[in-house]
C-alpha positions as a Markdown table, in Angstrom:
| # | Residue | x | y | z |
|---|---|---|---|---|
| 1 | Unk | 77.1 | 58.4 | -163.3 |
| 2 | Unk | 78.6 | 56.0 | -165.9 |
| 3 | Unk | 79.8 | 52.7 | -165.5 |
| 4 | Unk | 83.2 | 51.3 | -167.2 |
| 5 | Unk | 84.5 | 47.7 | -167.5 |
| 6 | Unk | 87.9 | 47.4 | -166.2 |
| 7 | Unk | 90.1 | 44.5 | -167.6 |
| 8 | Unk | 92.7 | 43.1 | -165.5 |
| 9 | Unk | 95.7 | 41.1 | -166.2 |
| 10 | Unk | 97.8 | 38.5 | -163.7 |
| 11 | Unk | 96.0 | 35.3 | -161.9 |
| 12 | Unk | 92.1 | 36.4 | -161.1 |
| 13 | Unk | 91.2 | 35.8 | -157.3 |
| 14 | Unk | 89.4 | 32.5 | -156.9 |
| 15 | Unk | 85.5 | 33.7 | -156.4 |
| 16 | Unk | 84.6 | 34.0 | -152.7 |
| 17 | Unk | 82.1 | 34.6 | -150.1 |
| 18 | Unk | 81.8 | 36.8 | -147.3 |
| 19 | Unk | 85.5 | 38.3 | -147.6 |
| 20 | Unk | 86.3 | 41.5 | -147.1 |
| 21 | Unk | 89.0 | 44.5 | -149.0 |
| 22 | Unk | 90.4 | 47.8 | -148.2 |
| 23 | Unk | 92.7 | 50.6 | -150.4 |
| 24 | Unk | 95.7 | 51.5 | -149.4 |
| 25 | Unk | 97.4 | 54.0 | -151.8 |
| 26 | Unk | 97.3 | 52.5 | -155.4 |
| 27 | Unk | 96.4 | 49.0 | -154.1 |
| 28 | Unk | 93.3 | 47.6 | -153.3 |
| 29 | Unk | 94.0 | 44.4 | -150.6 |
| 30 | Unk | 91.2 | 41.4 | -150.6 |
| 31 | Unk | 91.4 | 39.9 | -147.9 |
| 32 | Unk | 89.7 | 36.2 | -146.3 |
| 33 | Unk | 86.5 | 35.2 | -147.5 |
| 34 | Unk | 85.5 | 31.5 | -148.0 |
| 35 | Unk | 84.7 | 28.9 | -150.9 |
| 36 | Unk | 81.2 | 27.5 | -150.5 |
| 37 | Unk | 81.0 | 23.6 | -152.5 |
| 38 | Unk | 77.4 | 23.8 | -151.5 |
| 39 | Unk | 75.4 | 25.9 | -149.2 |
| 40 | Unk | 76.3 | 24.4 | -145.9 |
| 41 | Unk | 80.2 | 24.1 | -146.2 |
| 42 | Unk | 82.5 | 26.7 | -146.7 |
| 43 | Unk | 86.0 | 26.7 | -146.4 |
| 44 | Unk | 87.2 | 29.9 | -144.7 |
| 45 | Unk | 91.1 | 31.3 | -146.3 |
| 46 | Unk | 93.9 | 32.8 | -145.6 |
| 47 | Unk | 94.9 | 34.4 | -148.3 |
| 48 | Unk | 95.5 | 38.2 | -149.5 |
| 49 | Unk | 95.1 | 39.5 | -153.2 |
| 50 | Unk | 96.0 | 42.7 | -154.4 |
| 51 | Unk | 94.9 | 44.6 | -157.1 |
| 52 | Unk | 97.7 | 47.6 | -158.6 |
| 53 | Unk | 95.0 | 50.7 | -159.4 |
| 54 | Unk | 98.2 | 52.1 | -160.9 |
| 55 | Unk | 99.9 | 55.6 | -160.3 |
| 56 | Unk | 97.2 | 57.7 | -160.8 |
| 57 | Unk | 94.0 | 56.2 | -160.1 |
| 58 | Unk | 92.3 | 58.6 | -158.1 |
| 59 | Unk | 93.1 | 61.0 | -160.9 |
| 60 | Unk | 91.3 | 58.3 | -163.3 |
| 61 | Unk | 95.0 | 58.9 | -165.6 |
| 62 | Unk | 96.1 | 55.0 | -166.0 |
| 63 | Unk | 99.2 | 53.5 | -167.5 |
| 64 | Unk | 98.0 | 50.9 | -169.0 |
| 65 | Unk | 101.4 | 48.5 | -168.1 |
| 66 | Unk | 101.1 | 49.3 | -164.4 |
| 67 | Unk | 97.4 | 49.3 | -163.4 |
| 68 | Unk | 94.7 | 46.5 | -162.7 |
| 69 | Unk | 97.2 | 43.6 | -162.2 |
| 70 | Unk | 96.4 | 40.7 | -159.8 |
| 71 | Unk | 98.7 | 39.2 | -157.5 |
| 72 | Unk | 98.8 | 36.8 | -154.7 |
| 73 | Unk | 100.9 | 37.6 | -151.9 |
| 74 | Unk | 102.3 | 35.5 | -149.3 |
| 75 | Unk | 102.6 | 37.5 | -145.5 |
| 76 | Unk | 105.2 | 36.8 | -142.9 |
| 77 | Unk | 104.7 | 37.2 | -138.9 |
| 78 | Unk | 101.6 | 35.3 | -137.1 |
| 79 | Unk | 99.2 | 35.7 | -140.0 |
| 80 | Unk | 95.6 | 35.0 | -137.9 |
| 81 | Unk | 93.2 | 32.1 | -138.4 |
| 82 | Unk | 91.5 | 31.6 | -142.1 |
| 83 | Unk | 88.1 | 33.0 | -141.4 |
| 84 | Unk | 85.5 | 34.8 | -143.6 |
| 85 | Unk | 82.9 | 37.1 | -142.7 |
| 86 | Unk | 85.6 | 39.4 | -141.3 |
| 87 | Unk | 85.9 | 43.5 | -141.5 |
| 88 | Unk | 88.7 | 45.0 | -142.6 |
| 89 | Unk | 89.8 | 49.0 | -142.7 |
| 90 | Unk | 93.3 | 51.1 | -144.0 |
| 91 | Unk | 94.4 | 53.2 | -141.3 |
| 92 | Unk | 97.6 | 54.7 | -142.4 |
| 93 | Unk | 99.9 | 52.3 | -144.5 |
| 94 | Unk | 98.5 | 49.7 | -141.9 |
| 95 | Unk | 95.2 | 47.4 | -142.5 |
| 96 | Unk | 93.4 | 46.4 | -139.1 |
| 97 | Unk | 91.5 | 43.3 | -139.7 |
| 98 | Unk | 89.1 | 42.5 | -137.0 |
| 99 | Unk | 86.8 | 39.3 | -136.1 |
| 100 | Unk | 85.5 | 36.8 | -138.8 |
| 101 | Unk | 84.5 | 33.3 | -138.8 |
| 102 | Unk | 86.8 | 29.8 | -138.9 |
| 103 | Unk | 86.8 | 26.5 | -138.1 |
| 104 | Unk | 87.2 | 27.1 | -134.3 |
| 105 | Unk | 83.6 | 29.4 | -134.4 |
| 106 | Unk | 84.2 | 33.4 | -133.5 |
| 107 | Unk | 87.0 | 35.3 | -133.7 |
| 108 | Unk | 87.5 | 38.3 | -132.0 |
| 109 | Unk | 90.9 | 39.2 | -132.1 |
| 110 | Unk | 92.1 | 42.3 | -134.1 |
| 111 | Unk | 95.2 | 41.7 | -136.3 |
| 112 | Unk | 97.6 | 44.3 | -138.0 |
| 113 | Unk | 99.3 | 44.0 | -141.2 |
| 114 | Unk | 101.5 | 46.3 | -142.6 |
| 115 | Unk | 100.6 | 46.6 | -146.4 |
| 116 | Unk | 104.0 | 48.0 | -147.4 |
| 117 | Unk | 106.2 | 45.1 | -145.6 |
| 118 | Unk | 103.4 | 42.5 | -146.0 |
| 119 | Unk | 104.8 | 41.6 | -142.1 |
| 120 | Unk | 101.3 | 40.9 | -139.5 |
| 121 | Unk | 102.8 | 43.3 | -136.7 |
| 122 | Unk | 100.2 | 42.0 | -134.2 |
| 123 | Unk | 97.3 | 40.5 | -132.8 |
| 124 | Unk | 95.1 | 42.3 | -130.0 |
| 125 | Unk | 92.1 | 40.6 | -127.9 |
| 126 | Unk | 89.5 | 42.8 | -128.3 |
| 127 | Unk | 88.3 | 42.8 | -124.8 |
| 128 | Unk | 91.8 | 44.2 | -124.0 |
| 129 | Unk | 92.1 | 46.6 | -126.3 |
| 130 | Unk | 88.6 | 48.1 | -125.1 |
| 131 | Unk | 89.8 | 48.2 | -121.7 |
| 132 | Unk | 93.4 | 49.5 | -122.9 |
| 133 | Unk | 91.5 | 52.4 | -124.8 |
| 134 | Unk | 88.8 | 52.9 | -121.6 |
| 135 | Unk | 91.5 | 53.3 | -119.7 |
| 136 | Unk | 93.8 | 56.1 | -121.7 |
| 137 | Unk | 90.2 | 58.3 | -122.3 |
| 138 | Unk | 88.9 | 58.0 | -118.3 |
């Protein structure tokens, strides 16, 4: 197995802690996290970077003007609360984010977000959607 640096081109991410990231076609999303000053305070965000992988990626075939380029995109809909220390995973064109920490302690809500329309298409109580999916499988 061989290792190669990858340089990348647009605004870097600011470094983070405890955030999490998912691929969806040619993009990979990062999503949350939190700034630490020291080791007792973070700051949780609310943001979402994406990395281009470019056309081909998969097929390791890059253009180099299309691939590895940074961007920071705003969402629309009820984005959910900044947090960090949450889990995140593509299903479909759709990334479910789920739980994380924030200023108000736990979260345990599962948010979607579409990753082509960048629109947060809903938030779901956990405990509800367990008993939802108990329900349809009993």
């Amino acid at each position: 197995m061989t290792h190669t640096a990858v340089h990348t081109r647009g605004e870097v991410p600011r470094h983070r802690i405890h955030c999490a990231y998912s691929v969806v076609g040619n993009r990979l999303f990062v999503l949350g996290g939190g700034l630490a000053d020291n080791e007792n305070d973070y700051h949780p965000l609310n943001t979402i970077d994406i990395l281009n992988l470019g056309m081909n990626f998969f097929l390791f075939a890059h253009s180099p003007s299309e691939t590895f380029i940074w961007e920071t995109q705003a969402t629309r809909g009820d984005a959910p609360l900044p947090c960090r220390g949450l889990n995140v995973c593509a299903y479909g064109k759709r990334l479910l984010k789920y739980g994380g920490v924030g200023a108000q302690g736990s979260l345990g809500m599962v948010s979607v977000l579409n990753s082509e329309t960048l629109v947060w298409e809903a938030e779901i109580d956990l405990q509800v959607l367990t008993l939802l999916l108990l329900f349809c499988f009993y």
